[in-house]
N, C-alpha and C positions, 0 to 999 in steps of 0.2 A: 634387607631388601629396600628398605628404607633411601637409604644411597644411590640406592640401582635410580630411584625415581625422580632425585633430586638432580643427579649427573645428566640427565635427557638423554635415559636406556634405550627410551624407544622412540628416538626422533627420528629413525631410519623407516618407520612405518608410512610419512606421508612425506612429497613435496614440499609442505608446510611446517613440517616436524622440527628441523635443522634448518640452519644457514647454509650449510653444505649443499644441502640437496635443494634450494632456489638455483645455487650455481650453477649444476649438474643440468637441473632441467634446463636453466635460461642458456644456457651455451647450448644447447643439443647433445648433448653427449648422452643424454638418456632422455626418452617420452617419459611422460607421466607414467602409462601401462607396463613399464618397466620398471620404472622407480616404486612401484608399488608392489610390486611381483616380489622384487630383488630385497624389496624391504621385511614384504611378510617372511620371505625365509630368511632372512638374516634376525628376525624377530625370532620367530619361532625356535631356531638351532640355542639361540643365545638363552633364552627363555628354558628353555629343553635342559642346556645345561646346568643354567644357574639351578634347575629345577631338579636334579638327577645328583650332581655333585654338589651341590654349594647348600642344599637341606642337610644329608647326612652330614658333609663335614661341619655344619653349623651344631647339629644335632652332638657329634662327637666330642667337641670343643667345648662346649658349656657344661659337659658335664659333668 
């Protein structure tokens, strides 16, 4: 998980997060209130999975 945190997993969370998402806002292609929306569920699913599949098979692997 380590990696996950290093890579910037969760720069989809804010505006501020990524490079990507100043661009996103300052062109208009997305509000704030969306880029935040868009971001907790793209958080959340990602988080979900790593959390559902990526423990077991961690779990499986080491053993």
């Amino acid at each position: 998980f380590a990696l996950l945190f290093a890579s910037s997993y969760f720069s989809t969370i804010t505006p501020q997060g990524g490079s990507q998402n100043v661009i996103f806002v300052g062109a208009g292609y997305l509000t704030q209130g969306e880029l935040y929306r868009l971001g907790a569920i793209t958080t959340a699913f990602n988080l979900l999975v790593f959390l559902v599949v990526g423990t077991p098979w961690i779990l499986f692997v080491t053993r």
